[in-house]
C-alpha positions as CSV (number, residue, x, y, z in Angstrom):
1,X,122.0,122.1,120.3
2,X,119.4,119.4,121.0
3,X,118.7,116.8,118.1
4,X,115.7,117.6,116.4
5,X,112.7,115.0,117.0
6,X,111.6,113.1,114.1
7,X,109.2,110.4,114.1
8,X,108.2,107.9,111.2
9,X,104.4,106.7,110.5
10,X,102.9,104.5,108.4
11,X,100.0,106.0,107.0
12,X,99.1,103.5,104.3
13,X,101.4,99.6,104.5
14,X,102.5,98.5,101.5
15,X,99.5,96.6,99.6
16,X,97.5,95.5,96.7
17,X,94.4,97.8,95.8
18,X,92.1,97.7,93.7
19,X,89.5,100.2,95.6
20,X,88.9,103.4,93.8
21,X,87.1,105.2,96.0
22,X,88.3,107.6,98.5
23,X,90.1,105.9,101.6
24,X,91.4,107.7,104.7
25,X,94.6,107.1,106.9
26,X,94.0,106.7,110.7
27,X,94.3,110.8,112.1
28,X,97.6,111.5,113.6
29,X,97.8,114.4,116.6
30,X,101.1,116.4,115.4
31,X,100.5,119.4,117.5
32,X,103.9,119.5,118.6
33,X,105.9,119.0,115.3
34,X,106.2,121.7,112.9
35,X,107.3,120.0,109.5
36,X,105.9,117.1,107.5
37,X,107.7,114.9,104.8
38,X,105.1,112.2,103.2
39,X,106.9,109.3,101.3
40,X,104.7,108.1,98.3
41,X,106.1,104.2,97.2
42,X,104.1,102.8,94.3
43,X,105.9,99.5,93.6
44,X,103.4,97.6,90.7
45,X,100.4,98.7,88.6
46,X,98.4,97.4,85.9
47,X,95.0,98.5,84.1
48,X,94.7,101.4,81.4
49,X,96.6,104.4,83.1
50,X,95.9,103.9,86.8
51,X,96.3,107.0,89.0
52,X,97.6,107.8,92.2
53,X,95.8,110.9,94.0
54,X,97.0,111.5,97.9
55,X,96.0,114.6,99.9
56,X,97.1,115.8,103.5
57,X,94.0,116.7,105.5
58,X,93.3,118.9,108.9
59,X,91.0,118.6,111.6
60,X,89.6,122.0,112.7
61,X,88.3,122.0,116.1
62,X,86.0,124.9,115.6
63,X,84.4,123.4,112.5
64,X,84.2,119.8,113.8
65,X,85.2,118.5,109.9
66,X,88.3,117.6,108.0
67,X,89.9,119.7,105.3
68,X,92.3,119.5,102.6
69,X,95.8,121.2,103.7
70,X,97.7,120.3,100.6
71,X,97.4,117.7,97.6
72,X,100.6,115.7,97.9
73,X,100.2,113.9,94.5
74,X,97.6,115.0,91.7
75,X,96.9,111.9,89.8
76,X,100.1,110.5,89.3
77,X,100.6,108.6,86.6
78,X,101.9,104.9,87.7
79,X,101.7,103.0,84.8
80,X,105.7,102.9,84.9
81,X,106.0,101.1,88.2
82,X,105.0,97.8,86.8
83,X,108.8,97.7,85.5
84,X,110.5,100.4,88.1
85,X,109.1,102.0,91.6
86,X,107.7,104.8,91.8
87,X,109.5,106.8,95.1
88,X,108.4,111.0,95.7
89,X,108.7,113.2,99.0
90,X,106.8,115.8,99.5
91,X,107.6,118.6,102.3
92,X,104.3,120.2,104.0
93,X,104.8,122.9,106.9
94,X,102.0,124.5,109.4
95,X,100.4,121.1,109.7
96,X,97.8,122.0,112.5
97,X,96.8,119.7,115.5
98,X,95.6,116.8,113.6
99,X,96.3,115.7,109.8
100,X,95.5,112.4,108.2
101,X,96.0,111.3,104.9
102,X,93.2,110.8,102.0
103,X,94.2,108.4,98.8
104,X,92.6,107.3,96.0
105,X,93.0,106.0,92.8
106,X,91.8,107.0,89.2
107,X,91.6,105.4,85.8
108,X,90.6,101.9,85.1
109,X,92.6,100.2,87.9
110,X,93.2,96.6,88.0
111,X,95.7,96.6,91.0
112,X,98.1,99.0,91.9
113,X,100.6,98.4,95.4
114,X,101.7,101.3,96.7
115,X,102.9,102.5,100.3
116,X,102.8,105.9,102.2
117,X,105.2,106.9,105.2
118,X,105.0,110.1,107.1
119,X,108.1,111.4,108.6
120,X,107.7,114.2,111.0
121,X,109.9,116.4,112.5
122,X,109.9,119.4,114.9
């Protein structure tokens, strides 16, 4: 049996943000892999309940605009990471042909580092 292919992205490095409006990974063509695995690292946060919101987004041809597939993390509270990381996977199928990743984050923010991976696999 042939090993399966898996490849590993960066959608979003490790930083430092304090931007709380919607932000947008660079679109990734996944035509030829059927499952998705998006690693969510939040490793320090401060400011009165910052949130953590990330959705996985498809290109439709036909419709020439982006959609939401899935929302990975729904305002996650990560006031704890100042003192632990925050680590979650999340397992998406029947990507489509392109996906990129939306994130944004909520509450009064003053900084809040946090990292997402993709890890795809046919």
């Amino acid at each position: 049996m042939p090993a399966r292919g898996i490849r590993e992205f960066t959608a979003v490095p490790s930083a430092a943000s304090t931007v709380t409006t919607e932000a947008f990974s660079t679109a990734l063509d996944v035509n030829a892999f059927a499952e998705l695995v998006t690693l969510v690292q939040v490793t320090a946060a401060s400011g009165a309940s910052p949130t953590l919101t990330v959705r996985l987004q498809t290109w439709s041809e036909d419709l020439g605009q982006w959609f939401t597939h899935s929302t990975i993390v729904s305002a996650l509270d990560v006031t704890n990471a100042t003192t632990t990381a925050i680590r979650n996977a999340y397992t998406s199928t029947n990507i489509g042909r392109r996906i990129r990743i939306s994130h944004q984050l909520g509450g009064t923010v003053t900084s809040v580092t946090y990292a997402i991976v993709l890890v795809i696999k046919d």
